[in-house]
N, C-alpha and C positions, 0 to 999 in steps of 0.2 A: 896487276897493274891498274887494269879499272877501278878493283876495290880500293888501293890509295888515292888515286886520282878522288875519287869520291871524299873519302874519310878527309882528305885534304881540302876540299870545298867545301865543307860543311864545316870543317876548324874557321875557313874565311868568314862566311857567315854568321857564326856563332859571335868571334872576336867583334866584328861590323858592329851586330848587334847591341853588345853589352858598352861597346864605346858612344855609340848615339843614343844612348839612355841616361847617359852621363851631364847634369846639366851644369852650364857653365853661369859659375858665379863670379863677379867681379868685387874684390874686397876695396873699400871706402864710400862707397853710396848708400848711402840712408834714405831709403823716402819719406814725403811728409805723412804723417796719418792724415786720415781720414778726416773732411774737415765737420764740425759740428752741424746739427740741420740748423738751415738759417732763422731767426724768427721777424715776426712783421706780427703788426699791428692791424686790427681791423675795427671801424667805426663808423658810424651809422651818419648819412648827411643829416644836418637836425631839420632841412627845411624838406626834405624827400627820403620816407623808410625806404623806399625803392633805389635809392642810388648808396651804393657800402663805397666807403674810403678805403682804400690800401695804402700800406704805407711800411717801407722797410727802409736802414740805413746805409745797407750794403759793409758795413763796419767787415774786413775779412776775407770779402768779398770782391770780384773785380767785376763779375757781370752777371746779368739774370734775368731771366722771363717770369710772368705771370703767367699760368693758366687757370682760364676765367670761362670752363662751360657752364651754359646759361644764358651769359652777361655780355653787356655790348661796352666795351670790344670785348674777343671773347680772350685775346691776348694781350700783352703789353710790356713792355721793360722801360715803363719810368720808375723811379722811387719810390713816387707818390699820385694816385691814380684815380678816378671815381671810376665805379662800374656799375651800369643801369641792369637792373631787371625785371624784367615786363611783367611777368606770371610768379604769381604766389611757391613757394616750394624750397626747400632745402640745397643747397649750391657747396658746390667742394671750390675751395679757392686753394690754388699748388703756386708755390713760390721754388724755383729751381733755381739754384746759384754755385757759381764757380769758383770756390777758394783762390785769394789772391796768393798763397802760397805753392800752387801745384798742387794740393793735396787732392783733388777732382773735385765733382759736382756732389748737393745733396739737395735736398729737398723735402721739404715740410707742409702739411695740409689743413686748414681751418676750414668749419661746415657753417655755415650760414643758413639763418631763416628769415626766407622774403614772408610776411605775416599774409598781406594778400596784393591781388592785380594792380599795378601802378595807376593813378588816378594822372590823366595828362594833361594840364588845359589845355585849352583853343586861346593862343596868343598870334599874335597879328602873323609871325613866319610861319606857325602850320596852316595858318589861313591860307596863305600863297602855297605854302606845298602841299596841300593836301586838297584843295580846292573845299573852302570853307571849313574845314575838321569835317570832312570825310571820307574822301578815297582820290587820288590825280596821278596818273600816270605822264613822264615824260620821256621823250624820245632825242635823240642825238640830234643838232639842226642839220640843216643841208647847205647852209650858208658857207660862203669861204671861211677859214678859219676857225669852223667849230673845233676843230681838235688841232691842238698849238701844243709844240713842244720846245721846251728849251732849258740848259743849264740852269737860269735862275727861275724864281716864279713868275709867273705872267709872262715871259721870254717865251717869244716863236722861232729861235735864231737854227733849229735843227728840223723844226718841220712843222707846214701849216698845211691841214687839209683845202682841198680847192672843192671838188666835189665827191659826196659820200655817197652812197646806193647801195642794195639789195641790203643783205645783213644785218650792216650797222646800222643803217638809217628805220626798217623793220624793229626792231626791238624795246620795247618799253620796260621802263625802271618807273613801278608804284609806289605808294606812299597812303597807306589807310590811318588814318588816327586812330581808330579803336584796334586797340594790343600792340601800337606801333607798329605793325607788320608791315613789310616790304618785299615787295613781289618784282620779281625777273619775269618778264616773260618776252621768247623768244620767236615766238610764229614759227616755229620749228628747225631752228639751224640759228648758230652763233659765229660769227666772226672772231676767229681767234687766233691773238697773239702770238700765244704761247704753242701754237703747231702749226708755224710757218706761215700765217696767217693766210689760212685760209678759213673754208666754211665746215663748222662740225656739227651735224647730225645727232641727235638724242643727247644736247650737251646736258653734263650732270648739274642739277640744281637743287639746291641744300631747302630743303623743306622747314618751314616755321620759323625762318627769319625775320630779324625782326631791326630796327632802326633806333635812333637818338638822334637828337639836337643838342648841342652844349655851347658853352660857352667855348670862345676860342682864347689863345692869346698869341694868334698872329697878330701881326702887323699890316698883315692884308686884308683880316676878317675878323667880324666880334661874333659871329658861330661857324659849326661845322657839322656837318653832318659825319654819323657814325656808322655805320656797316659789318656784319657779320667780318670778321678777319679774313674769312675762304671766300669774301666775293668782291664785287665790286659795281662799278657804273662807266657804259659809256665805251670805255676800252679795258680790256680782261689783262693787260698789266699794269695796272693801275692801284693806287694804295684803297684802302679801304677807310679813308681819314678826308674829308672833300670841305676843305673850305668854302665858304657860302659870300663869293664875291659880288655878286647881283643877286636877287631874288624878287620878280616882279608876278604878276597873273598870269602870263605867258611865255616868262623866260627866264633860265635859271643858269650863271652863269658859277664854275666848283672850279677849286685847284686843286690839285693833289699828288703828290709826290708817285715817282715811275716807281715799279715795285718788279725790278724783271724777275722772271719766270724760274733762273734758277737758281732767286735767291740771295742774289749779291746784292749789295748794298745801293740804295737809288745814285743812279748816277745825274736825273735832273727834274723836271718838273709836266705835268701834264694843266694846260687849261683846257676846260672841255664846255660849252655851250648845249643848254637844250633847250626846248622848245615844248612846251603844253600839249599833251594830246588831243 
């Protein structure tokens, strides 16, 4: 009796088996192939070897990123792009795109050669940010309304700082002219957004960052300052793209789009105030 009981269990198992191995195909779906790698165009600014043009049509295509290590920015999904780079060296530029037919993503790679270190002048705005082209630190003010939030630009209609301390107001955001380089520094704890805003201890800071000024074509501003993609100023969800709405010896005032933490798309605008160290 045991022995069928057995023999009989192991027929269950068996039959189990060979049926969940079985895969189910549904007849009339076709997928699309594979979509081809994108191509784009790269070209040299004529008035700056240090700044390379990107440029793709998206023909095929319905969306896509630029990856730009190196280069400021170091990402980007416009069509057409310039990307600064400060030290001489060899650069992979990746163009990632997502077939307007479903067929998935592909992605293609060009290597560039920066010949040598970008040459920067000293024009009248690094004069103010930089404290005569050579190194300024600025700090968050502590005035009402340094930090303004709201649906449009310049709008405070969701939130107006009244008074800031410990943290935010401690921390300086630099600006050297020689190698563009742009320095965090925290006095040892950061104020942060993105983990419930509070204060964090040994926050991670991206080494050999470095900055840009460009032209803008907002409506609010005729420059902007540029930023490593992974950082920012001021408040840590914040874009790393700061319009240059005032810009005086002592005070600098930037807009820039909210960039939350995970990832969803800006729902409105930061103005942010600071003050010369």
């Amino acid at each position: 009796m045991k022995l069928n009981y057995i023999i009989f269990l192991f027929s269950i198992i068996l039959i189990g088996t060979f049926t969940s191995c079985d895969s189910y195909v549904e007849d009339g779906i076709d997928l699309p192939a594979l979509p081809d790698d994108p191509t784009f165009t790269l070209e040299e600014d004529p008035n700056n070897p240090n700044r390379i043009i990107v440029k793709f049509s998206e023909e095929g295509f319905f969306s896509h990123v630029w990856d730009l290590p190196g280069g400021t920015p170091t990402t980007s999904t416009l069509n057409v792009d310039t990307i600064f780079y400060v030290k001489a060296g060899m650069y992979d530029i990746t163009l990632n795109a997502a077939a307007t037919d479903g067929g998935g993503t592909a992605s293609s790679t060009q290597s560039i050669i920066i010949a040598e270190d970008a040459v920067i002048e000293c024009d009248d705005n690094l004069t103010l940010l930089t404290d005569e082209c050579t190194s300024k630190c600025w700090r968050l003010a502590q005035t009402p309304g340094a930090i303004s939030v709201g649906p449009t630009p310049l709008s405070s209609e969701w939130f107006s700082s009244s008074d800031l301390d410990g943290a935010q107001v401690d921390d300086l955001w630099c600006f050297d002219f020689d190698g563009a380089a742009f320095r965090y520094m925290n006095n040892g704890n950061t104020f942060s957004s993105c983990a419930n805003f509070s204060v964090i201890e040994n926050y991670p800071i991206p080494a050999n960052m470095t900055y840009s000024v460009v032209p803008s074509d907002s409506e609010f501003s005729s420059l902007k300052i540029l930023l490593p993609e992974e950082f920012w100023m001021g408040v840590e969800d914040s874009g790393n793209e700061y319009e240059i709405i005032e810009l005086s010896e002592d005070q600098m005032v930037l807009l820039t789009t909210i960039a939350p933490c995970d990832g969803t798309p800006s729902p409105g605008w930061f103005t942010l105030t600071f003050l010369a160290n």
